[in-house]
C-alpha positions in Angstrom: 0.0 0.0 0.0 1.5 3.6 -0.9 1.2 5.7 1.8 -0.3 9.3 0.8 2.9 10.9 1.5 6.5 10.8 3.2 7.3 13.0 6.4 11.1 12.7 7.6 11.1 14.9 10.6 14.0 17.3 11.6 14.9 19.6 14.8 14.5 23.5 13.7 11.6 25.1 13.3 11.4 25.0 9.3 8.8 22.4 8.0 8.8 21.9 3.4 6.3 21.5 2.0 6.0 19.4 -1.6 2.8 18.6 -2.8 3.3 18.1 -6.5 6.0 16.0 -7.0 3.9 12.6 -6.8 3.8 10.6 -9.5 1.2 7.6 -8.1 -2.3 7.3 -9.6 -5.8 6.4 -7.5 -6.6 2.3 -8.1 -7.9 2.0 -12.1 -7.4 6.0 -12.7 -4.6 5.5 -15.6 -7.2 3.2 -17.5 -9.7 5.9 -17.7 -6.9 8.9 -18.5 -5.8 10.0 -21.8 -2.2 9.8 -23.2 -2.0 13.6 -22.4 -3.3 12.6 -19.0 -1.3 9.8 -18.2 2.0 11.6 -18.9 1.4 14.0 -15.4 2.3 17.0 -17.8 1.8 19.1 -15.0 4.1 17.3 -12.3 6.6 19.8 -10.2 9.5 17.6 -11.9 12.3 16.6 -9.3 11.5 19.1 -6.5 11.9 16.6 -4.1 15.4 15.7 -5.2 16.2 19.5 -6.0 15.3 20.2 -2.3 17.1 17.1 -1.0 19.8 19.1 1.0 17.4 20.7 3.5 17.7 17.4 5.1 21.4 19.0 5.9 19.7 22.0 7.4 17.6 20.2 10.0 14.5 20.8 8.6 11.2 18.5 8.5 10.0 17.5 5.0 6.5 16.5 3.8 6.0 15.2 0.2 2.9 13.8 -1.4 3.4 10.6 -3.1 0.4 10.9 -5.4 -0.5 13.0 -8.2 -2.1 16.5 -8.6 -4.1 14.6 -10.9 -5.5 12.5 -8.4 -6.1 15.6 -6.3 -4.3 19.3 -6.0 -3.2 19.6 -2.2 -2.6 22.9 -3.2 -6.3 24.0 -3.8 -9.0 24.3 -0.9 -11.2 21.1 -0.2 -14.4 23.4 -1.7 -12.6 23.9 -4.9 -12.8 28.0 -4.5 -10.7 29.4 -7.2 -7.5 30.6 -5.4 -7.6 33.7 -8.3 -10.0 35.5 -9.5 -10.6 36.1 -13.1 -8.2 33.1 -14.1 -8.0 29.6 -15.1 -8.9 27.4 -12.1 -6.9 24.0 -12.5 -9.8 22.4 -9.7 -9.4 20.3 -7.2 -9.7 17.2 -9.5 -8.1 18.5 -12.9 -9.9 17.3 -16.2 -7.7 19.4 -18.2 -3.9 19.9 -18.4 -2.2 23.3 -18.0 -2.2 22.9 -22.2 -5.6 22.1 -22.5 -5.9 18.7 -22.8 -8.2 16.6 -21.5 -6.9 14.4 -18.6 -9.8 11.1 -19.1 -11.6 10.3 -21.7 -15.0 10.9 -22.5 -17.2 10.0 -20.1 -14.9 9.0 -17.7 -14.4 12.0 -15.9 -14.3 12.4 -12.2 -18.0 12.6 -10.6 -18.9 14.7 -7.5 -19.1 11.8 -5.2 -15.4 10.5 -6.7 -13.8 13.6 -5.8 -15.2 14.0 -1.9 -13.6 10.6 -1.9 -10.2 11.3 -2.8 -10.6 14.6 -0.5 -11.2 12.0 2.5 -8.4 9.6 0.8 -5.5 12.1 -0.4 -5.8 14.9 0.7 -7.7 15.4 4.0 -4.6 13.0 5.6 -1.9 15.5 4.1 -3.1 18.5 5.9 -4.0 16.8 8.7 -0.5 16.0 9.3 0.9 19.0 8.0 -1.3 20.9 10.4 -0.1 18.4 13.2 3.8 19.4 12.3 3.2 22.7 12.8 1.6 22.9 16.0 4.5 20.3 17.1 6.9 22.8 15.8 5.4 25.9 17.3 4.9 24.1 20.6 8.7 23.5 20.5 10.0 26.5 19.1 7.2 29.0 20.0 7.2 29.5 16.2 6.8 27.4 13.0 8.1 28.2 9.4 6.7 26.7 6.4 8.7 26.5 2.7 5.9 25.9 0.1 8.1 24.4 -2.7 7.3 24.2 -6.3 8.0 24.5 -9.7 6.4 25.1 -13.3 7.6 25.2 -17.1 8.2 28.8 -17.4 6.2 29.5 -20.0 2.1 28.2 -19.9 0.3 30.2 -22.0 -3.0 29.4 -20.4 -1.7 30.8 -16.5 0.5 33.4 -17.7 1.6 36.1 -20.1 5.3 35.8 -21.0 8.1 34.2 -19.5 7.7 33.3 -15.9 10.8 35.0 -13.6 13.0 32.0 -12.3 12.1 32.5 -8.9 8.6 33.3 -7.8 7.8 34.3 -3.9 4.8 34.2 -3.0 3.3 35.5 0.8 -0.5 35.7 -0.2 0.4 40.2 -0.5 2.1 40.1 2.9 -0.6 37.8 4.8 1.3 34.7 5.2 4.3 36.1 6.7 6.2 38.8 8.6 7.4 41.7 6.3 11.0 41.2 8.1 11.4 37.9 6.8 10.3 37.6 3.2 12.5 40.9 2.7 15.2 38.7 4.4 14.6 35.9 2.0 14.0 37.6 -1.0 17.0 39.5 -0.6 18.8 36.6 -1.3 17.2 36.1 -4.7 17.4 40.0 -5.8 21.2 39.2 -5.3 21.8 35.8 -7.2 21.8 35.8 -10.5 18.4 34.9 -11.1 15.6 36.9 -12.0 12.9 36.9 -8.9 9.3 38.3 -8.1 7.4 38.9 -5.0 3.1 38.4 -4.8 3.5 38.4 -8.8 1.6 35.6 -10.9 2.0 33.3 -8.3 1.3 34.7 -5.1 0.8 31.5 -2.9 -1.5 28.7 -3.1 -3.6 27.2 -0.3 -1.4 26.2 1.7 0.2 29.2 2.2 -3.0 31.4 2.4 -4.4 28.8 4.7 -1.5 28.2 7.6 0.6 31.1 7.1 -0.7 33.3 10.1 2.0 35.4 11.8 -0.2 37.2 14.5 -0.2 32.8 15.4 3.4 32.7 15.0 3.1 30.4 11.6 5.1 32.0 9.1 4.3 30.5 5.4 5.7 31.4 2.1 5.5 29.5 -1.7 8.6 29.8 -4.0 7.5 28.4 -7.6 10.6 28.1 -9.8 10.8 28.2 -13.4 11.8 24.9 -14.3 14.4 25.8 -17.1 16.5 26.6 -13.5 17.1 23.3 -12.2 16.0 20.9 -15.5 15.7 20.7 -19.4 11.9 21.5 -19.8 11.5 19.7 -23.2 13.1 16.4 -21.9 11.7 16.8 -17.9 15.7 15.3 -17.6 16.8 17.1 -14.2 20.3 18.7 -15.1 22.9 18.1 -11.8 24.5 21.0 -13.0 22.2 23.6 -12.9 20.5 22.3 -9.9 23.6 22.3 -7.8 23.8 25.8 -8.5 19.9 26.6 -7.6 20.7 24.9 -4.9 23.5 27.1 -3.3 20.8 30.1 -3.7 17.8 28.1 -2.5 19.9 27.0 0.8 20.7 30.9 1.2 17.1 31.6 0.4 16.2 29.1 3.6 18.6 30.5 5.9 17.9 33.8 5.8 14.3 32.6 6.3 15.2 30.7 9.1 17.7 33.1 10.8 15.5 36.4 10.6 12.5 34.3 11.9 15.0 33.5 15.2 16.1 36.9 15.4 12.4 38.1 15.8 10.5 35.4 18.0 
């Protein structure tokens, strides 16, 4: 049996999050998917292995095993568009970022399917997640929360253009103390990648939903462009390139972790 996710606990207060990395498919989903669908198009390629050096920095790490196909633990258990006036990727997906439909006619997911895999997928996620934090906070007095994922940097149907490499996202300020996102994105204004704060991606659910610094939960997403740490045509994760994300990333989380210390 494959458990819903994979939790390897550390001893600071920073907790990652990776919900999109999973690969796994419900029992008998892949026989009702198309080709488009059954090639997980839409997967946050090799975050989990990007990110594998937190480890190193003490932190805890929780990473869906199954597939934002199967269910997005990124969206809210109603479905509630995150952002208004866009394309809403739902709770279940039926279409690909591209447009393509994800089963094949008629075989669609049903109301009563996806209440189902809410109990199945993604209720257990959060509740753990939820429980991790409140460990953490109980421990530290404060909890931080990495939201980590990644995208092709250009999809025409989410975004004009050519998506920054580094995306920060703190739901306009909500999710976390001004302090430490200018602590943390100070880092990536001085690497040499391009970076945005609150821009097209401004932080999923989970981030809207734990961060709360008046609570002492301090939450933020960082969505790379994939061309930083892979070859998007191939999905092949480049070493190369990934080892040097990685130095910036590991700054990133530092200064994340060190100006949240400095003001508990």
């Amino acid at each position: 049996m494959i458990e819903v996710f994979d939790l390897e606990c550390g001893d600071t207060p920073l907790l990652v999050s990776i919900p999109h990395d999973g690969r796994e498919l419900s029992a008998g989903q892949a026989r009702r998917m198309t080709g488009a669908g059954r090639s997980l198009p839409d997967t946050d390629w090799h975050v989990r292995k990007l990110y594998g050096f937190v480890q190193d920095l003490g932190a805890s790490v929780i990473a869906a095993n199954f597939s934002r196909y199967v269910i997005d633990l990124n969206r809210p258990a109603d479905d509630e568009a995150l952002y208004a006036g866009r394309l809403s990727t739902g709770l279940c997906p039926a279409a690909t970022f591209a447009g393509d439909a994800i089963y094949k006619h008629g075989a669609e997911v049903s109301a009563e399917e996806q209440a189902q895999r809410v109990e199945q997928y993604w209720q257990p996620y959060h509740d753990r997640l939820q429980q991790e934090l409140d460990a953490i906070r109980e421990r530290f007095g404060y909890a931080l929360l990495w939201d980590a994922h990644s995208i092709a940097g250009e999809v025409p149907s989410l975004f004009d253009g050519t998506l920054p490499d580094l995306n920060v996202g703190s739901h306009g300020g909500r999710s976390c103390d001004a302090s430490i996102v200018h602590a943390a994105c100070g880092v990536a204004e001085e690497s040499a990648y391009s970076s945005v704060l609150d821009g097209r991606f401004r932080g999923g659910y989970i981030t809207r939903h734990y961060g709360d610094p008046r609570r002492g939960i301090h939450a933020l997403q960082l969505e790379l462009a994939q061309r930083t740490y892979m070859d998007e045509i191939s999905l092949a994760y480049d070493a190369v390139r990934a080892a040097v994300l990685a130095d910036t990333l590991g700054k990133m989380l530092m200064e994340f972790t060190v100006s949240a210390a400095a003001g508990a």
